[in-house]
C-alpha positions as CSV (number, residue, x, y, z in Angstrom):
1,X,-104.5,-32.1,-43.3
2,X,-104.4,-30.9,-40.1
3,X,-101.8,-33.6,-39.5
4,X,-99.5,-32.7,-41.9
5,X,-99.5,-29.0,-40.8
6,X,-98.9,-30.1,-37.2
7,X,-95.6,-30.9,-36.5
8,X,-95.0,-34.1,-35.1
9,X,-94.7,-34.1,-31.3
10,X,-91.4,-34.5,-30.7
11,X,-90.0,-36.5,-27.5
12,X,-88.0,-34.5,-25.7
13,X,-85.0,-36.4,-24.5
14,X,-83.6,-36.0,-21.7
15,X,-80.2,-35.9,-20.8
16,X,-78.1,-39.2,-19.0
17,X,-77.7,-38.6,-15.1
18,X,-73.9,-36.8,-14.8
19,X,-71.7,-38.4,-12.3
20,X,-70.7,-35.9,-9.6
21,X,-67.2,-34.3,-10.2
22,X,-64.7,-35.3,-7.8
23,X,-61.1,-33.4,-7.7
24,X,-58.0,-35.4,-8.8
25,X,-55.1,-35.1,-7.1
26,X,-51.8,-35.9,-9.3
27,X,-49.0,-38.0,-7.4
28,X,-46.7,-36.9,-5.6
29,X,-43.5,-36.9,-7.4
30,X,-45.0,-35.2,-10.6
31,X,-45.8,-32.3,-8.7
32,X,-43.5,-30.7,-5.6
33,X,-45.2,-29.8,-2.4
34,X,-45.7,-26.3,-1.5
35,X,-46.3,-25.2,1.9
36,X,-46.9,-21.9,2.8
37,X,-45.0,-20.1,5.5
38,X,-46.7,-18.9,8.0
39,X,-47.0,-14.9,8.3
40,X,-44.9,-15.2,11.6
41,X,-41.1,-17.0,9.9
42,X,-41.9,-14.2,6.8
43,X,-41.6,-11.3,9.3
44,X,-38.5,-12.8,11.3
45,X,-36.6,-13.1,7.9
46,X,-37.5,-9.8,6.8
47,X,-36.0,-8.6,10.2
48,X,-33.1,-11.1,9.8
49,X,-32.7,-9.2,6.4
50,X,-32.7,-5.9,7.7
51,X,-30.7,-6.1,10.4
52,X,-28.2,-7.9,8.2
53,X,-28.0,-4.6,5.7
54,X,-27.8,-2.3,8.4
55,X,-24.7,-4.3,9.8
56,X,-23.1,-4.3,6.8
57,X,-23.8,-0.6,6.3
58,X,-22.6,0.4,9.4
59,X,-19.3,-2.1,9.0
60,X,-18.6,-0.5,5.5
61,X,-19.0,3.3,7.5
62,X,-16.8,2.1,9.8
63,X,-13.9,1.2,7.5
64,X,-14.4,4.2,5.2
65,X,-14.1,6.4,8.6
66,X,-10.8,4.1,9.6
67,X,-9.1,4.9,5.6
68,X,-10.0,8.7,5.8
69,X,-8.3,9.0,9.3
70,X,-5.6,7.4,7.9
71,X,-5.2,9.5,5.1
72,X,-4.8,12.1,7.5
73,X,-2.0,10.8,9.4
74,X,-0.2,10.2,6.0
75,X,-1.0,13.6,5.6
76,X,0.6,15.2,8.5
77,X,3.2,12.5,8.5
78,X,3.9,13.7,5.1
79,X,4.2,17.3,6.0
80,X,6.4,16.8,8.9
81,X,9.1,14.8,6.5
82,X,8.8,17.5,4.1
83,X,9.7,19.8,7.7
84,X,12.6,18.4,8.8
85,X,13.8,17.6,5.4
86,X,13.9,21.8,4.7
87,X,15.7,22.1,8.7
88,X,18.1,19.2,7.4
89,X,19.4,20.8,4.2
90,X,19.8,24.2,5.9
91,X,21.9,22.4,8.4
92,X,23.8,21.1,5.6
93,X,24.3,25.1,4.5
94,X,25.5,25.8,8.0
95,X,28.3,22.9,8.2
96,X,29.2,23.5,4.7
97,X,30.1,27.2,5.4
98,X,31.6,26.1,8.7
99,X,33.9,23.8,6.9
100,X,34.9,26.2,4.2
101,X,38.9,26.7,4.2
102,X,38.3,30.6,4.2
103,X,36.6,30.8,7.1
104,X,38.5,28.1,9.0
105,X,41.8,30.4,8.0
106,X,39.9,33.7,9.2
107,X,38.9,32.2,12.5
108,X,42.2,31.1,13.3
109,X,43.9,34.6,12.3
110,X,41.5,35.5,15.0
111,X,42.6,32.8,17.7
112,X,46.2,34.7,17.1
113,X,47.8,32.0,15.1
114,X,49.8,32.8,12.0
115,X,50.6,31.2,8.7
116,X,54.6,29.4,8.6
117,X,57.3,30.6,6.7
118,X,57.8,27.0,5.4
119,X,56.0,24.0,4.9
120,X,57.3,20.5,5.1
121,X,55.7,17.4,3.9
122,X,56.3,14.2,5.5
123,X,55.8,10.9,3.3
124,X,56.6,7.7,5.3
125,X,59.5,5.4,4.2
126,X,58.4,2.0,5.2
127,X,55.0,0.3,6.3
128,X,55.1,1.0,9.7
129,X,56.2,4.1,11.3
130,X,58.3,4.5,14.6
131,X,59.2,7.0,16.5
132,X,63.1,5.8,15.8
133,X,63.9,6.1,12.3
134,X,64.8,2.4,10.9
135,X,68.7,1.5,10.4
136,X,70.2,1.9,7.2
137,X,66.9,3.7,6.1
138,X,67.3,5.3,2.9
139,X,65.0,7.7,0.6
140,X,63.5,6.4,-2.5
141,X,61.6,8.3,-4.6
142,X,59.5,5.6,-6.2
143,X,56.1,5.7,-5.0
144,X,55.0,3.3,-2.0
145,X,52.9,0.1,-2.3
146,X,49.6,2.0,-1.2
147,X,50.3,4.8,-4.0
148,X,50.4,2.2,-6.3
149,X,47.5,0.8,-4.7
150,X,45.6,3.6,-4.9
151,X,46.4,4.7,-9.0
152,X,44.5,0.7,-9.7
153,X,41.6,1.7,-7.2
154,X,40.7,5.3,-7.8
155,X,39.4,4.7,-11.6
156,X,37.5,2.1,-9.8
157,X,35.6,4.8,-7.4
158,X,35.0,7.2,-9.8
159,X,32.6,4.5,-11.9
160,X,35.2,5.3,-14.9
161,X,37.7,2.8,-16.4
């Protein structure tokens, strides 16, 4: 009985020898080669980089600084037009009375001249004018080629037809 209450001894098996592992390594055109930069290129870019930005940053500075001093020229250019502008319409004023018939007519009342009893018109009689009146020269009274001339033009000047 003894036998049947004791277990049968059991044979422990023991486990097949394992191979040792070995690494495998895929080929190469399944899988890109990295290398790794040493720490020495990685701090040369960086400083490539940086000197790069600061370039830039002082070139965009520099072309700010140019458009704002140029602003300022327009500026004063600007101002000066708007100057002489005022000076040239008040010069304007000035010639404008100068040329006005009532002063003219007061300033030579002061040079001691006088007005004439009688005016006379002179209209010329022919295209060209001499000092010696033309033979046989006669008086018309219709008007002369360049008053007729002048009555087809001036509707012309006026921007009216």
């Amino acid at each position: 009985m003894t036998a049947l209450l004791r277990a049968p001894a059991r044979r422990a098996r023991q486990p097949a020898p394992r191979r040792p592992l070995r690494a495998v390594t895929p080929p190469a055109a399944a899988r890109p080669a990295r290398r790794r930069r040493p720490r020495g290129r990685q701090r040369v870019g960086f400083l490539a980089s940086g000197l790069l930005f600061t370039a830039v940053l002082v070139g965009n500075v520099t072309v700010h600084a140019s458009v704002t001093q140029g602003q300022f020229e327009l500026e004063r250019l600007q101002d000066s037009a708007a100057e002489r502008e005022a000076t040239y319409q008040q010069l304007r004023l000035q010639v404008a009375e100068a040329e006005a018939p009532g002063r003219i007519v007061e300033r030579a009342r002061q040079l001691g001249m006088v007005e004439p009893a009688k005016v006379t018109y002179l209209t010329p009689t022919s295209k060209t004018s001499s000092a010696e009146p033309a033979s046989g020269a006669t008086t018309v009274d219709r008007p002369t080629e360049a008053a007729q001339s002048w009555g087809r033009v001036k509707p012309h000047l006026d921007g009216r037809r």
